[in-house]
N, C-alpha and C positions, 0 to 999 in steps of 0.2 A: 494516484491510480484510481479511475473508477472502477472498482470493483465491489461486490455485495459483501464480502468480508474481511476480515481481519489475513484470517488463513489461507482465503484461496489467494489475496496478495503474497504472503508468505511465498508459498506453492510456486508462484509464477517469478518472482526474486531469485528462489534457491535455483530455480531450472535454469538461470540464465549463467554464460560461463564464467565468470567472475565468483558467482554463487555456488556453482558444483564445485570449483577450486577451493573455494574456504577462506577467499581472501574481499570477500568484502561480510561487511555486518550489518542488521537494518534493523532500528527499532521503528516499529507500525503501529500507528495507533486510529482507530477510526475517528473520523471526524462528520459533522453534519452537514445540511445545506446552512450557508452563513443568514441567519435571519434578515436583520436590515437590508436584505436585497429584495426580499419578497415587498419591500414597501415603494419600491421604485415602479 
């Protein structure tokens, strides 16, 4: 997901219907732009 954080990914998971059900789980973890791309 792009998005600016951790949580507001969170936020936009739990509101989807799989999510308010209770039947999916997600661990989220941020990640960065992948360095060795900036050299191309």
């Amino acid at each position: 997901m792009n998005v600016d954080s951790v949580d507001e990914a969170d936020k936009l998971l739990k509101g989807l219907p799989l999510g308010q059900a209770n039947l999916l789980t997600f661990e989220l973890m941020p990640i960065g732009p992948l360095l060795p791309l900036g050299m191309l």
